[in-house]
C-alpha positions as CSV (number, residue, x, y, z in Angstrom):
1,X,0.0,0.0,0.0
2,X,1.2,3.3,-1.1
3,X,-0.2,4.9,2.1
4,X,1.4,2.6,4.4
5,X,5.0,3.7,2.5
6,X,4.5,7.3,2.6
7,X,3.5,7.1,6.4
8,X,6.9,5.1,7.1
9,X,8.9,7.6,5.7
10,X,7.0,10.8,6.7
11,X,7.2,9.0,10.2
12,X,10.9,8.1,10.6
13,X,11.9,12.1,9.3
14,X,9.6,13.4,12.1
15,X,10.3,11.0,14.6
16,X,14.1,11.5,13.9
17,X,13.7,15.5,14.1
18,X,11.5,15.3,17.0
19,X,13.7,12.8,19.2
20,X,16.1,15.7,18.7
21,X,13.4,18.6,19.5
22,X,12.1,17.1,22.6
23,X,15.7,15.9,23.8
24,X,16.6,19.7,23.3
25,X,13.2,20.2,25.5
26,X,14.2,18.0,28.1
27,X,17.6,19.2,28.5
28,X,16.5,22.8,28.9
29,X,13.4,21.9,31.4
30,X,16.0,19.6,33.5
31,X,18.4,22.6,33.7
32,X,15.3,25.3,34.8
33,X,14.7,22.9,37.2
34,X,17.8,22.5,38.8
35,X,18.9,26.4,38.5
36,X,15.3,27.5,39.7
37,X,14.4,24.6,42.6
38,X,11.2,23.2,42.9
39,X,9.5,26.4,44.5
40,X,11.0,28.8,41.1
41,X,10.7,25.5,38.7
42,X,6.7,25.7,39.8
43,X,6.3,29.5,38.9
44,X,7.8,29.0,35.7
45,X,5.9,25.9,34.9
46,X,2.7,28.1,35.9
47,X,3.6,30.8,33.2
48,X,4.4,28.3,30.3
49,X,1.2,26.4,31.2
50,X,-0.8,29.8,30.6
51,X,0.6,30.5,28.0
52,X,-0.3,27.1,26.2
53,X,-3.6,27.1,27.5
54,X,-4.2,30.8,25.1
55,X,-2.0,29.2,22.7
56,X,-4.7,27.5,21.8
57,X,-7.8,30.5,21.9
58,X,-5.2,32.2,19.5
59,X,-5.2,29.1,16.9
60,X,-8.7,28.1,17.4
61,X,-8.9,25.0,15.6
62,X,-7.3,26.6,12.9
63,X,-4.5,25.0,11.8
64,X,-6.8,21.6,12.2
65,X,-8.7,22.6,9.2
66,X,-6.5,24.1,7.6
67,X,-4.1,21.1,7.3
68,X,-6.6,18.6,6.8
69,X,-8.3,20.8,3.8
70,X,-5.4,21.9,2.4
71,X,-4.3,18.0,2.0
72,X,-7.1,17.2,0.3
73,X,-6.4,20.2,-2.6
74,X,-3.3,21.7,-2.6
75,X,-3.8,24.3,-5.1
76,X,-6.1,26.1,-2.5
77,X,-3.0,26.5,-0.2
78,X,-2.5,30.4,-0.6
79,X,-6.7,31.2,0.2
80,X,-6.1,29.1,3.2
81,X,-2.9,30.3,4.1
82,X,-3.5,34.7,3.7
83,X,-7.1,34.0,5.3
84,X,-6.0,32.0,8.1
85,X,-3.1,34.2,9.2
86,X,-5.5,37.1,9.6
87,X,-7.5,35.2,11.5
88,X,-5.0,34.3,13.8
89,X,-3.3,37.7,13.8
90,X,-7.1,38.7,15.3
91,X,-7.3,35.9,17.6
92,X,-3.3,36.5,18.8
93,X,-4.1,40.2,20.2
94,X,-7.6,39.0,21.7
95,X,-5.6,36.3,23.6
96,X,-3.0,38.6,24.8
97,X,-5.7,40.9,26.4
98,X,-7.3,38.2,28.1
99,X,-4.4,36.6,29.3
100,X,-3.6,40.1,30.6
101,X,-6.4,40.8,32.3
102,X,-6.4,37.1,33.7
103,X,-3.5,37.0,35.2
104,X,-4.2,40.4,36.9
105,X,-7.1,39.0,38.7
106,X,-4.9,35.7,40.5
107,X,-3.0,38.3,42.8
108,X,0.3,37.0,41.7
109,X,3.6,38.3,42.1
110,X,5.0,41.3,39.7
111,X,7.3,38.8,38.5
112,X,5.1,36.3,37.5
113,X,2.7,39.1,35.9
114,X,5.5,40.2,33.6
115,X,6.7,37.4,32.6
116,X,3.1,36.4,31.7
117,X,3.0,39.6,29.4
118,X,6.1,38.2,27.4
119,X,4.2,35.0,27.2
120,X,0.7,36.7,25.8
121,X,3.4,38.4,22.9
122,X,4.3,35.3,22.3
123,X,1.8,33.4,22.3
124,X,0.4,35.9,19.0
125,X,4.1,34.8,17.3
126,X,3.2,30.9,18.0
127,X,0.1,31.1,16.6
128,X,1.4,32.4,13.1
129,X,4.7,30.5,12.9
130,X,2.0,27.2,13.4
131,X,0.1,28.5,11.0
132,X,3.6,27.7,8.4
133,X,3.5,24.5,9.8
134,X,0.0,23.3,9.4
135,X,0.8,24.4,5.7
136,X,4.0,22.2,5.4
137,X,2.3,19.2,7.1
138,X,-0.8,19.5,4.6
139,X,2.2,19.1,1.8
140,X,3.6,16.6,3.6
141,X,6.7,18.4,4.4
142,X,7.4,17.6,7.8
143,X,11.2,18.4,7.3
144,X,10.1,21.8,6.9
145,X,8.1,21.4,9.8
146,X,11.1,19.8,12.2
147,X,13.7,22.5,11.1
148,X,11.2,25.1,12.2
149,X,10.6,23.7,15.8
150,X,14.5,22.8,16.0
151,X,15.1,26.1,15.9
152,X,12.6,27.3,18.4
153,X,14.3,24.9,20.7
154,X,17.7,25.3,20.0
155,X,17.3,29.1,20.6
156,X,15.4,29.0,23.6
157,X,17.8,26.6,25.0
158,X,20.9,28.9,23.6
159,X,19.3,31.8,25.2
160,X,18.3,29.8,28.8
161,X,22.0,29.0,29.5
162,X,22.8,32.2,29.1
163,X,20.3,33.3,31.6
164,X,21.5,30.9,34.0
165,X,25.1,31.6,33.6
166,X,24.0,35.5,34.5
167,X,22.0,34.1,37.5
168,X,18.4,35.8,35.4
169,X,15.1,35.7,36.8
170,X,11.9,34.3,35.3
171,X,11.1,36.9,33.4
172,X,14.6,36.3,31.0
173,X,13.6,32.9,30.4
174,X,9.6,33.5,29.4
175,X,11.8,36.2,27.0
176,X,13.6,33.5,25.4
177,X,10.5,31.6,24.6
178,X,9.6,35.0,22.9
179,X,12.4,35.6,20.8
180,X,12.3,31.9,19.5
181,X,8.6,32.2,18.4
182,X,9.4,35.6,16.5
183,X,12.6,33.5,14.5
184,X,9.9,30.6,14.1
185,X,7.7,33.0,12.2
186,X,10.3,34.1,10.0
187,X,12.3,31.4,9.1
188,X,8.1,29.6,8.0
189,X,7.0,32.7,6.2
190,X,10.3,32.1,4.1
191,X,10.1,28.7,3.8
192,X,6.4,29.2,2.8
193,X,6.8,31.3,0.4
194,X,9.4,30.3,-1.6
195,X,7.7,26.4,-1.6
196,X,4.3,27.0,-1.4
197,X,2.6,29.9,-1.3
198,X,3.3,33.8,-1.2
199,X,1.9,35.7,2.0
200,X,0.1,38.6,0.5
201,X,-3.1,38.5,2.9
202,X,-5.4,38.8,0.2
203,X,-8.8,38.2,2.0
204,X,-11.9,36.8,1.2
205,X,-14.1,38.2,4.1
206,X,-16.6,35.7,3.6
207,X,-14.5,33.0,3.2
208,X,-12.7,34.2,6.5
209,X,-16.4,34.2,7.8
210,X,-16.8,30.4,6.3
211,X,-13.5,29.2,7.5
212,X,-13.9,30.6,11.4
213,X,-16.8,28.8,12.0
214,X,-16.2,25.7,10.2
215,X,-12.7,25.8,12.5
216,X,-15.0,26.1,15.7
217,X,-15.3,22.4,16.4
218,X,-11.5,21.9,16.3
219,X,-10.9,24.9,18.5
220,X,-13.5,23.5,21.1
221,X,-11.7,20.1,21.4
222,X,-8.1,21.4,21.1
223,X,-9.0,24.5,24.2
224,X,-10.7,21.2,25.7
225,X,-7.8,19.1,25.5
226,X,-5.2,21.6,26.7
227,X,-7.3,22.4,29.5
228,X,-7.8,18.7,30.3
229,X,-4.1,18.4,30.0
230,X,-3.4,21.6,32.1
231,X,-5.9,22.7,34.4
232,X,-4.3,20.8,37.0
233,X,-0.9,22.9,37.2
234,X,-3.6,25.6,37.3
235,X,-5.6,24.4,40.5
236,X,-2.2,22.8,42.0
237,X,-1.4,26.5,42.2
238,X,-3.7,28.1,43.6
239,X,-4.4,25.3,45.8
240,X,-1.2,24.0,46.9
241,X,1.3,26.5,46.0
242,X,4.2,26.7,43.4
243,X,6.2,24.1,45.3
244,X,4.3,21.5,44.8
245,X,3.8,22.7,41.0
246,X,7.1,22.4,40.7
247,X,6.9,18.2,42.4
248,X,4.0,17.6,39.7
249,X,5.7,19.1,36.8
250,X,9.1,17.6,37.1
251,X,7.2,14.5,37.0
252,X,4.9,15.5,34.2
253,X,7.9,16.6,31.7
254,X,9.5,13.7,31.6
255,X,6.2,12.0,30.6
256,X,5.6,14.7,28.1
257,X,9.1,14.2,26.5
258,X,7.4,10.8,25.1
259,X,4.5,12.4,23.6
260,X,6.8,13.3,20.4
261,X,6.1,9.4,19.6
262,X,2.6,10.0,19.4
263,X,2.8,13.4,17.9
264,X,5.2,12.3,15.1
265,X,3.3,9.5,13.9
266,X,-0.1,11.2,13.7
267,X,1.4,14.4,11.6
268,X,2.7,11.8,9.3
269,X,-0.5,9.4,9.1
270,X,-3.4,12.5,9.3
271,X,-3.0,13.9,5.5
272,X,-3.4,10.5,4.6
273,X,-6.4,9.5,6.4
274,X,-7.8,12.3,5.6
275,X,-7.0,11.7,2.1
276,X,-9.0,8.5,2.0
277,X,-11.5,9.2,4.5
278,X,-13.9,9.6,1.6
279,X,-12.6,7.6,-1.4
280,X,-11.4,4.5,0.3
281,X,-12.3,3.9,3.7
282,X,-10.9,0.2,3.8
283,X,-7.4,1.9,3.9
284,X,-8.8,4.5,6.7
285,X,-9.7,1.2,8.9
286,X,-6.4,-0.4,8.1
287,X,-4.5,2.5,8.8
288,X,-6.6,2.9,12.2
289,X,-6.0,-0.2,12.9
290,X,-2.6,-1.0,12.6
291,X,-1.8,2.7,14.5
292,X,-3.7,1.2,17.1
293,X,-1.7,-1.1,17.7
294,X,2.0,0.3,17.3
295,X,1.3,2.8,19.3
296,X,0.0,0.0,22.3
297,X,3.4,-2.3,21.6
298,X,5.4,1.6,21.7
299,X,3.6,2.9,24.8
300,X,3.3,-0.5,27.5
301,X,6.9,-0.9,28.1
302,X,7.7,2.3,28.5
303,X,5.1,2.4,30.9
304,X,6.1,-0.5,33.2
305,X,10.2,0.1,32.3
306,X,9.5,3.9,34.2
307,X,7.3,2.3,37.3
308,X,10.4,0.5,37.7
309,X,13.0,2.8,37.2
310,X,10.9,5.9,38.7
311,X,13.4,6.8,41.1
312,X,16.6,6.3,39.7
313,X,14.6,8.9,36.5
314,X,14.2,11.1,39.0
315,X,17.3,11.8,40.7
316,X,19.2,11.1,37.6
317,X,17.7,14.4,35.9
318,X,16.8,16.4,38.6
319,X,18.9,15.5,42.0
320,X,17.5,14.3,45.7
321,X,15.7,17.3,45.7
322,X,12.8,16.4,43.8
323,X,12.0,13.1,45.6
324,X,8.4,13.9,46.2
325,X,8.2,13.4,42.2
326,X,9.1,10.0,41.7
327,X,5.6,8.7,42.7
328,X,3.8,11.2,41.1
329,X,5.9,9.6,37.5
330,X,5.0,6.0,38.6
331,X,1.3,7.3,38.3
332,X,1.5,9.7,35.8
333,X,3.3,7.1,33.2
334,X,0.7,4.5,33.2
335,X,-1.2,7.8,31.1
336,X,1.2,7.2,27.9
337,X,-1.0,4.1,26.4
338,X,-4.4,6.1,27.0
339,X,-2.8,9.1,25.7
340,X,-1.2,7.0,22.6
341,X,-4.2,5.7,21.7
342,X,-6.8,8.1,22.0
343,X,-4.6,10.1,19.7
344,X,-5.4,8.2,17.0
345,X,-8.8,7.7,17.6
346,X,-9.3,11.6,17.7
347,X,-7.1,11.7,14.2
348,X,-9.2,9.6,12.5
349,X,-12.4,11.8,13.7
350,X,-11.0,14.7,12.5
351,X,-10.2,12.9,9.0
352,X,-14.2,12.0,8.7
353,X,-15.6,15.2,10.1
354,X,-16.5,14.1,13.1
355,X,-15.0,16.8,15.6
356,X,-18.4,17.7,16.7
357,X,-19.1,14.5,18.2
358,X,-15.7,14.4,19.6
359,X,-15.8,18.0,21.2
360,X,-18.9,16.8,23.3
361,X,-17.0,13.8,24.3
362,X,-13.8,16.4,24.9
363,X,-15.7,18.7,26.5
364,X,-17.3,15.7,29.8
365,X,-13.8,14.6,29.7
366,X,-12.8,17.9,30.5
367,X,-15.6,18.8,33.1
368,X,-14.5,15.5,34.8
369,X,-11.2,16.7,35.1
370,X,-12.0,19.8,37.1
371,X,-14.2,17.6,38.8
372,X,-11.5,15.0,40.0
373,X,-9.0,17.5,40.9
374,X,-10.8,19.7,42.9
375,X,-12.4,16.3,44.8
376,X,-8.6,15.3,45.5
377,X,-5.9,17.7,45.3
378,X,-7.5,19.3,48.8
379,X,-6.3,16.0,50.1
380,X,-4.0,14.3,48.3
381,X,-2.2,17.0,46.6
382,X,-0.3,16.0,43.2
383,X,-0.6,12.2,44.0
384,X,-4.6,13.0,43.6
385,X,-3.9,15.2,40.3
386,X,-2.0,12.1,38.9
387,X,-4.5,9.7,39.5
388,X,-7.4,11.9,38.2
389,X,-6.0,12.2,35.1
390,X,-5.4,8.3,34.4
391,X,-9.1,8.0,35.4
392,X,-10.2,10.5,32.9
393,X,-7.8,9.2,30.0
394,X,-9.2,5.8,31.0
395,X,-12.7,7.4,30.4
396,X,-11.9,8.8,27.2
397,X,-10.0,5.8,25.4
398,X,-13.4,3.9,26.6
399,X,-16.0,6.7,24.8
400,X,-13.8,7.4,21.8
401,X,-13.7,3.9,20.5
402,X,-17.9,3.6,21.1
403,X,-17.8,7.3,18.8
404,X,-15.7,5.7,16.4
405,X,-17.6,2.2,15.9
406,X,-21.0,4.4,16.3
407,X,-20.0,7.0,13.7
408,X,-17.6,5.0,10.9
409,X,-18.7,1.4,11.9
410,X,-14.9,0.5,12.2
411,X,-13.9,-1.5,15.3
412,X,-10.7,-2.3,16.7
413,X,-10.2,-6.1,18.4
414,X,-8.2,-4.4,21.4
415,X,-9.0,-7.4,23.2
416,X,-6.5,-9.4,20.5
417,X,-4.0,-7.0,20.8
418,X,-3.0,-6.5,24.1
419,X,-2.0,-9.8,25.2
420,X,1.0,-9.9,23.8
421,X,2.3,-6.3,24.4
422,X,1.2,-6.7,28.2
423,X,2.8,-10.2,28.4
424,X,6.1,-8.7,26.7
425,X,6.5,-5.8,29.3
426,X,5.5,-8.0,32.3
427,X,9.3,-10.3,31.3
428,X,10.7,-6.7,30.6
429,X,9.4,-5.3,34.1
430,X,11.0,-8.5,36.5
431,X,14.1,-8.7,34.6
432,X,14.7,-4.9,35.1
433,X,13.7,-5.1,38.4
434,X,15.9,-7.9,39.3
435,X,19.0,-6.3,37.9
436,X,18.2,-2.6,39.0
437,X,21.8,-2.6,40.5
438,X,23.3,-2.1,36.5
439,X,24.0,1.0,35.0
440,X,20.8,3.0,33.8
441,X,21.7,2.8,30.2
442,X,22.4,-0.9,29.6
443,X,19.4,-1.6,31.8
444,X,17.6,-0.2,29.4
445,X,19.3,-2.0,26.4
446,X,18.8,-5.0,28.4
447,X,14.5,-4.1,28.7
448,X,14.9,-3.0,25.5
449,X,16.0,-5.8,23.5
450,X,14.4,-8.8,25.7
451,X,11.0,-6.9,25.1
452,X,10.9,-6.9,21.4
453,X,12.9,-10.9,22.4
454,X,9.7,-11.8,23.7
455,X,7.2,-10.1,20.8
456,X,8.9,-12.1,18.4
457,X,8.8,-15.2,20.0
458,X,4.9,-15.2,21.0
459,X,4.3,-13.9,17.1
460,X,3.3,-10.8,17.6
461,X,4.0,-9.4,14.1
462,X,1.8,-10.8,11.0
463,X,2.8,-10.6,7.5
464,X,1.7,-6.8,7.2
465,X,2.8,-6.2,10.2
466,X,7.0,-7.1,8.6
467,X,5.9,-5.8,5.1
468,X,5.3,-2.4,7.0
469,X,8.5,-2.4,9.1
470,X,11.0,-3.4,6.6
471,X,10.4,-0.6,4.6
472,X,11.0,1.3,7.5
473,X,14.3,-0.3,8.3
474,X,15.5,-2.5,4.9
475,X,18.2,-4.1,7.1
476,X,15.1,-6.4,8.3
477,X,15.1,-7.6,5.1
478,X,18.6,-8.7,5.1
479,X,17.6,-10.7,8.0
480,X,15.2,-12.4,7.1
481,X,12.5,-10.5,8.8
């Protein structure tokens, strides 16, 4: 299958490019972490997770539509482009108001307050440098797409070393997230326009009229989403206090440093399920299928592998200090296979035109959040946080797979599937266990390689299954995969 190819490749670039990306993320929220201390490492944490919540109110769904539409006719990608930039150049200064006026009314510190004014600016610079990228992913140009986000990183790690080596405050490091989103701008309106299409905001009011609304839906789920994702730095804040923000999100980045798995792969598969959503819907339950499960034999062992080696992840990263985070990881990990999976189920609503239906589901997850975390962070602080939201993922995975099979009549066997996945990581888990007292590395070479030992001994993989992965790596071939 042609489809299955294209994904491969589109999904080694970005996976390559965002291993690098999210390592340059991890290495810069390690450092803040360290320099800061868990009491300055939870302000800044607070700030960054404002600042993503009105990322989204400033994108709106936006770059959802616009990437899925664009894929499906490319020649329409400069009336989607100049009217979708305007848009967002709108929704950018509404969302810095409101973020202004927001953070005015939490009584927090004057540090806090101006560093979240550098995040409201950008926040506006986000939102158009994404706007680039939804372009290049509709093209299926996600090189385009990595080498814009590795620069963002690279200068906003560039720029918070040098903060820390002149001893800055917060408000230098929210700066640098700035000044990276304003190079991320440029570097895709160059890249746009000499590939794709020239920015000459040429707008079509009613079109801009047609293309707000029809964005809605996707704007509902993705504010939904973050605010599932987020609101609990939010209430662990105001409830709790920055210290224990700082506990939580130590925990929380390490587990977000794995989403890039999850990420990678849906950029590359979406322009293709989208593609066939209408013209060949055998492929869309193939390709929903088999995500399904690579993204359950990906996500369980990593699971289990960090309940294991919580606390050695812990103090390896970010020293003694932050001991109060280990069990918050051992909780927050067993998330990733929810998270890995409901990712594609969303994905494949989105391809069909079914983001209505999701949003309502999106939108009880989200309620159910808030719900859950004001129940138990009064009492159990961050542990409660963590287990609310494995609750709620469990909740969604659950209701997204009924949409699906309501909506497309396509149905996963998960049932089938997870045996042999759960049975793999269960050998994994004891032998790690058993030889904790190795060096952290070759531990995990060791988990590693018994793991995907014990998948090919129970015959995990079918015939598509090896078809699919030897054209990601031809060495199989050679032998005799």
């Amino acid at each position: 299958m042609d489809v299955a190819n294209k994904v491969a490749r589109n999904s080694v670039i970005t996976i390559a490019a965002e291993s690098v990306n999210k390592i340059l993320a991890l290495i810069l929220t390690i450092a803040i972490a360290r320099y800061m201390g868990d009491y300055g490492f939870g302000r800044y944490s607070f700030v960054v997770t404002m600042m993503m919540i009105f990322q989204i109110l400033s994108d709106f769904g936006l770059d959802g539509l616009t990437m899925r539409e664009v894929a499906k006719n490319t020649e329409k990608t400069g009336l989607y482009l100049n009217n979708a930039l305007f848009l967002k150049l709108v929704l950018g200064i509404i969302s810095f108001i409101v973020l202004a006026l927001a953070i005015n009314l939490m009584n927090k510190p004057l540090e806090i307050v101006y560093s979240a004014y550098l995040a409201g600016l950008a926040v506006l610079f986000y939102s158009l440098a994404n706007t680039f990228a939804a372009i290049f992913n509709a093209h299926e140009r996600l090189d385009s797409r990595a080498l814009l986000l590795f620069l963002s990183r690279l200068t906003v790690l560039v720029l918070s070393f040098l903060a820390i080596t002149l001893k800055s405050g917060l408000v230098f490091f929210i700066a640098a997230i700035l000044i990276s989103e304003i190079l991320r701008t440029i570097v895709g309106w160059l890249i746009c326009e000499k590939r794709f299409a020239k920015v000459n905001f040429k707008l079509d009011l009613m079109f801009c009229r047609r293309l707000f609304f029809a964005a809605i839906p996707f704007g509902v789920i993705g504010m939904i989403a973050l605010i599932y994702f987020k609101i609990d730095i939010v209430m662990l804040s105001l409830m709790k206090g920055d210290q224990v923000v700082g506990w939580y999100s130590a925990a929380y980045a390490l587990l977000a440093a794995l989403l890039f798995i999850t990420e990678a792969y849906n950029l590359s598969i979406f322009p293709a399920l989208s593609r066939y959503a209408d013209s060949a819907k055998n492929l869309l339950s193939f390709g929903w299928e088999r995500s399904v499960k690579y993204l359950l034999l990906i996500s369980l062992p990593i699971a289990v592998g960090t309940t294991v080696l919580a606390e050695r992840f812990i103090i390896l990263f970010y020293s003694r200090d932050y001991e109060p985070s280990i069990i918050a990881l051992r909780i927050l990990i067993w998330t990733l296979p929810w998270i890995f999976v409901n990712s594609i189920n969303m994905r494949v609503l989105y391809a069909t035109d079914k983001q209505r239906e999701a949003a309502i589901i999106a939108f009880i997850s989200m309620i159910l959040n808030v719900i859950f975390n004001f129940v138990l962070i009064p009492k159990y602080s961050y542990v409660g946080s963590s287990f609310a939201t494995i609750a709620v993922e469990v909740i969604n995975v659950l209701a997204y797979f009924w949409l699906v099979s309501r909506l497309l009549g396509m149905k996963v066997n998960a049932i089938s599937i997870l045996p042999r996945p759960l049975l793999a990581s269960a050998v994994m888990g004891v032998l790690i266990y058993y030889l904790n007292f190795l060096n952290l590395i070759l531990l995990i070479l060791i988990g590693t390689v018994s793991y995907f030992t014990v998948l090919m001994m129970i015959g995990t993989f079918d015939g598509e299954d090896k078809r699919i992965l030897r054209k990601i790596v031809p060495a199989l071939s050679r032998m005799g995969f």
